[in-house]
C-alpha positions in Angstrom: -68.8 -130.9 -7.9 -68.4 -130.2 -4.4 -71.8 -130.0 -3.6 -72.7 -133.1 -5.5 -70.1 -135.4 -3.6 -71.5 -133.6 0.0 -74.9 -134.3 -1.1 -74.3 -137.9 -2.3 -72.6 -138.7 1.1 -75.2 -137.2 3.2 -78.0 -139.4 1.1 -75.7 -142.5 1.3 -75.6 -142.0 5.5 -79.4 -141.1 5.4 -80.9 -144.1 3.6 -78.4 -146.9 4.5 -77.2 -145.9 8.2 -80.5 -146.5 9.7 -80.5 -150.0 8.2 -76.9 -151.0 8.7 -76.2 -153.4 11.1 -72.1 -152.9 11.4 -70.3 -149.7 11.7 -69.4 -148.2 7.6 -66.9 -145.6 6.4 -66.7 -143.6 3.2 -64.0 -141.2 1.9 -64.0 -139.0 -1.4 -62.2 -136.0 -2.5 -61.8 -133.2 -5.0 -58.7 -131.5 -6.5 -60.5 -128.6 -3.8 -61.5 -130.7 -0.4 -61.5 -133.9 0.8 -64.4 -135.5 3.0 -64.9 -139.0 5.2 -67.6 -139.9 6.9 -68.8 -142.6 8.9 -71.4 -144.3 11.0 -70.9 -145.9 14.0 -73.5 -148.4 15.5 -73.1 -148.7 19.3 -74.9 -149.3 22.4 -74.3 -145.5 23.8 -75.5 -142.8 22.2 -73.5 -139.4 24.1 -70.1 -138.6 23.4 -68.0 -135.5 23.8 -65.3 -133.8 20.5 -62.7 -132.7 22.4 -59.6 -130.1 21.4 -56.4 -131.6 22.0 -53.2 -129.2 22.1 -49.8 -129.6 20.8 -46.6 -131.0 22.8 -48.6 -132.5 25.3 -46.5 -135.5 27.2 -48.6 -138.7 26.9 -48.4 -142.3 28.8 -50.0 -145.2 27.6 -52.3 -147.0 30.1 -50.8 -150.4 30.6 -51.4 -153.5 32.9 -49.4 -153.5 36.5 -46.2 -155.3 35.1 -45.9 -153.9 31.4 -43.7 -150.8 30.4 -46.0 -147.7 29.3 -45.0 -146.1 26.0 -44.5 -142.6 26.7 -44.1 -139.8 23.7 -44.9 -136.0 23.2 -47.7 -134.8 21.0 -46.5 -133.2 17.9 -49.8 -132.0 16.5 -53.0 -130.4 17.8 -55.7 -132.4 16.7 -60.2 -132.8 17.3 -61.4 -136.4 18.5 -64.6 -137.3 19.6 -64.8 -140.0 22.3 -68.0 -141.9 24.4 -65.4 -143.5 26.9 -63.5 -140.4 28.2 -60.4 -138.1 27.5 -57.2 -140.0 25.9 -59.7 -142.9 24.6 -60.6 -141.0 21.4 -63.0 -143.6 18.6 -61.6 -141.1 16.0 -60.4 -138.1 15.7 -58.4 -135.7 13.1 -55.0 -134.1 13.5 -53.7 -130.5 12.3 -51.8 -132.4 9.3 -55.1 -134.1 8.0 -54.6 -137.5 9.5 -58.1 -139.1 10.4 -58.6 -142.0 12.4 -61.9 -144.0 12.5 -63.2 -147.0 15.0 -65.4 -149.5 13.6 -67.1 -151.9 15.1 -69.2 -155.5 14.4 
């Protein structure tokens, strides 16, 4: 079973990404894993996955006059961003929670 569902996702990204004019997601799991997958249509093609640590202090980047949210990182996580660090596109934490950016 688990290599069917791998298989069927990697066919489903092969023949209909290329096509695909807007950004698509998919998810699936077994009682074993879980997988998600995406494609993302955009005008650059690099991008960098980079390892983010635990209890890191964070500060939101706000205009001039706003208040920046400030908080502490309580997992480690992976994201993968085109637009630099702290600007992840998606990303998965330690706990299993994914993010995902899609775009018209």
């Amino acid at each position: 079973m688990n290599r069917t569902l791998v298989a069927a996702a990697f066919l489903f990204t092969q023949l209909f990404s290329a096509q695909a004019m807007a950004c698509s997601s998919f998810g699936g799991s077994t009682p074993a894993f879980q997988l998600m997958g995406k494609s993302y249509d955009f005008q650059l093609s690099h991008g960098i996955a980079l390892i983010n640590k635990r209890h890191v202090k964070k500060v939101a980047l706000v205009g001039p006059r706003d208040t920046a949210a400030q908080w502490t990182s309580k997992y480690g996580s992976l994201t993968y961003t085109q637009f630099g660090r702290d600007f992840p596109i998606s990303g998965l934490n330690e706990k299993g929670l994914a993010i995902e950016i899609l775009w018209d």
